[in-house]
LOZAKE-306902 format. One record per residue (C-alpha): residue number from 1; residue in three letters; x, y, z. Coordinates in steps of 0.001 Angstrom, whole numbers, padded with zeros to 6 digits, m for minus. Layout:
REM LOZAKE-306902
<NUM, 'ala', <X, Y, Z>>
...
REM end
This chain:
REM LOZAKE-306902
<1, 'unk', <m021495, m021237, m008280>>
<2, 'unk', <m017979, m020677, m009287>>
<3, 'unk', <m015196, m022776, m008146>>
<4, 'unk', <m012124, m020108, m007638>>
<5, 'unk', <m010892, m019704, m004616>>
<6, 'unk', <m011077, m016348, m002528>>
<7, 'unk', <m007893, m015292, m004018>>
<8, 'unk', <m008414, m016146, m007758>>
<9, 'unk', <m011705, m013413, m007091>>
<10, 'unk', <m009104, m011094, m005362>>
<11, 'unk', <m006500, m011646, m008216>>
<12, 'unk', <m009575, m011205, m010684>>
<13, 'unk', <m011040, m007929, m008822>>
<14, 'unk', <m014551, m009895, m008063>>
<15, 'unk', <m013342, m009220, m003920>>
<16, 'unk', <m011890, m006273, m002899>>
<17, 'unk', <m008435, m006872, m000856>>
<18, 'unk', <m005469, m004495, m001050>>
<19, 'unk', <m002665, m006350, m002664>>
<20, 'unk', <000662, m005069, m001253>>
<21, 'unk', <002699, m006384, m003809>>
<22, 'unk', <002796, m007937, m006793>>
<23, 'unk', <005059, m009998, m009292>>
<24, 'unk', <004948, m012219, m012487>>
<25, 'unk', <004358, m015349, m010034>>
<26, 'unk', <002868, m014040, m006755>>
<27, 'unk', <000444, m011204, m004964>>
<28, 'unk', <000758, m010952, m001206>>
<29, 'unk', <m002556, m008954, 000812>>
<30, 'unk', <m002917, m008747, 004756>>
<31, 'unk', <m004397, m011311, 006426>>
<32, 'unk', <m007910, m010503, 007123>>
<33, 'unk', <m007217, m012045, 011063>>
<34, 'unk', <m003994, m011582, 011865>>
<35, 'unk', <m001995, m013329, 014807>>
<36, 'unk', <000829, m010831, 015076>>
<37, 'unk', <001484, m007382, 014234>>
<38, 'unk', <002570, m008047, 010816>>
<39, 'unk', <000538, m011052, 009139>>
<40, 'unk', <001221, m011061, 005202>>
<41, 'unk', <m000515, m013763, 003116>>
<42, 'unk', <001728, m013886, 000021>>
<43, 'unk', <m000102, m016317, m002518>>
<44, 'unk', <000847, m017680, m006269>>
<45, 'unk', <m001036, m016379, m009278>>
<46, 'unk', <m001441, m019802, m010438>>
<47, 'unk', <m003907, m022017, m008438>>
<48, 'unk', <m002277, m025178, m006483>>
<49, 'unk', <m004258, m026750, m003875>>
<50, 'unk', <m001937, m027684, m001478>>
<51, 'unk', <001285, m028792, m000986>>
<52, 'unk', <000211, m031776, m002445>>
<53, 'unk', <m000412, m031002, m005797>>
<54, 'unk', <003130, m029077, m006215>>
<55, 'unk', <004951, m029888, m009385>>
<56, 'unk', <008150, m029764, m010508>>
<57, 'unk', <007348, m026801, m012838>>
<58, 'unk', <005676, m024858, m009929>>
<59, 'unk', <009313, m024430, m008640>>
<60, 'unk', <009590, m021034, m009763>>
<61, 'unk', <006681, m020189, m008035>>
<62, 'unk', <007657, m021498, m005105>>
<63, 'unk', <010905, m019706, m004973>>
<64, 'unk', <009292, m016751, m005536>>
<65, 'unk', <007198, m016796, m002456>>
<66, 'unk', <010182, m017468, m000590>>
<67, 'unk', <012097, m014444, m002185>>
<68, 'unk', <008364, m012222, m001699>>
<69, 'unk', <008389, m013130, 001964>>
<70, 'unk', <012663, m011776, 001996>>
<71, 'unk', <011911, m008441, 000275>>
<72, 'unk', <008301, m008180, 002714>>
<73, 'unk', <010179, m008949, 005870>>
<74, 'unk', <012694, m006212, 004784>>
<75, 'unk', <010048, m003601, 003910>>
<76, 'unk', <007842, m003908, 007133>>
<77, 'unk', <011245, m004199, 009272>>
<78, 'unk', <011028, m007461, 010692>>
<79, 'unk', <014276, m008813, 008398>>
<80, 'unk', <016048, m009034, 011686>>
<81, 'unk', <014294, m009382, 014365>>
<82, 'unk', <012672, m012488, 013113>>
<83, 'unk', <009587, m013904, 011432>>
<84, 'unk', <007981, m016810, 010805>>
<85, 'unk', <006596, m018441, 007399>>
<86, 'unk', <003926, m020974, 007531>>
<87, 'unk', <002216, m023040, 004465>>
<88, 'unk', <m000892, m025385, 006015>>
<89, 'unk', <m001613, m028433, 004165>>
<90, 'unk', <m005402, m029711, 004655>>
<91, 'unk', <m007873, m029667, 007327>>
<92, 'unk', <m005940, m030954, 010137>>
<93, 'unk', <m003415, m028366, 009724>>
<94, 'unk', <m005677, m025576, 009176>>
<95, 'unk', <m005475, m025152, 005777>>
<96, 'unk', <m008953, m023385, 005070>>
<97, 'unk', <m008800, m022012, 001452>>
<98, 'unk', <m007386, m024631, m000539>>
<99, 'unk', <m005100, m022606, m003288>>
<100, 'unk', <m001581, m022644, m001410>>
<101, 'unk', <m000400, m019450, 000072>>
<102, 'unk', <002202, m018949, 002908>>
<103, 'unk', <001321, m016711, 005970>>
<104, 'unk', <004465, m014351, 006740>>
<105, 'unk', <004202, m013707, 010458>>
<106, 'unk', <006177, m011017, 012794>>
<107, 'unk', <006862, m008126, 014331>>
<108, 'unk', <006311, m008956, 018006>>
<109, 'unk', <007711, m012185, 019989>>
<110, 'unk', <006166, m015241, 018884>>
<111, 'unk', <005565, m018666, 020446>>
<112, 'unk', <007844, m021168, 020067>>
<113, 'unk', <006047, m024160, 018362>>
REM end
């Protein structure tokens, strides 16, 4: 049984996903059960569990996801009327593949939390 996580097989074309975008660092694909009208998952090439295991050579990757989720908000036209980006961190917070990826999430009114 093989040990990568859903998006490694994605990245590796063993799943078949539609990746919206792509970079060096990063590949972002529509959630599969999205909460809003616009529901991104933009996730780094290189596998990182959680938050937790973030080092301080993973900074360019996280700065790209941040700069993915700009130009994506821009492109599906939710730049200014607001969106939300969210990165769960274990169980308890939801976190249900364990390879970090943050959820971009607009284009209707959201909750406040």
């Amino acid at each position: 049984m093989s040990n990568k996580s859903i998006f490694e097989m994605i990245l590796d074309g063993e799943v078949n996903s539609n990746i919206i975008y792509e970079n060096e660092y990063v590949f972002a694909i529509n959630d599969l059960n999205p909460v809003a009208k616009v529901h991104i998952l933009i996730i780094p090439k290189k596998k990182i569990e959680s938050i937790n295991f973030i080092e301080q050579e993973d900074s360019k990757i996280l700065s790209q996801m941040f700069l993915t989720a700009k130009l994506l908000a821009k492109k599906y036209e939710i730049n200014n009327s607001g969106y939300r980006l969210i990165v769960n961190t274990n169980e308890n917070a939801g976190q249900t593949v364990f390879h970090i990826h943050m959820h971009l999430i607009g284009g209707e009114k959201l909750k406040n939390i």
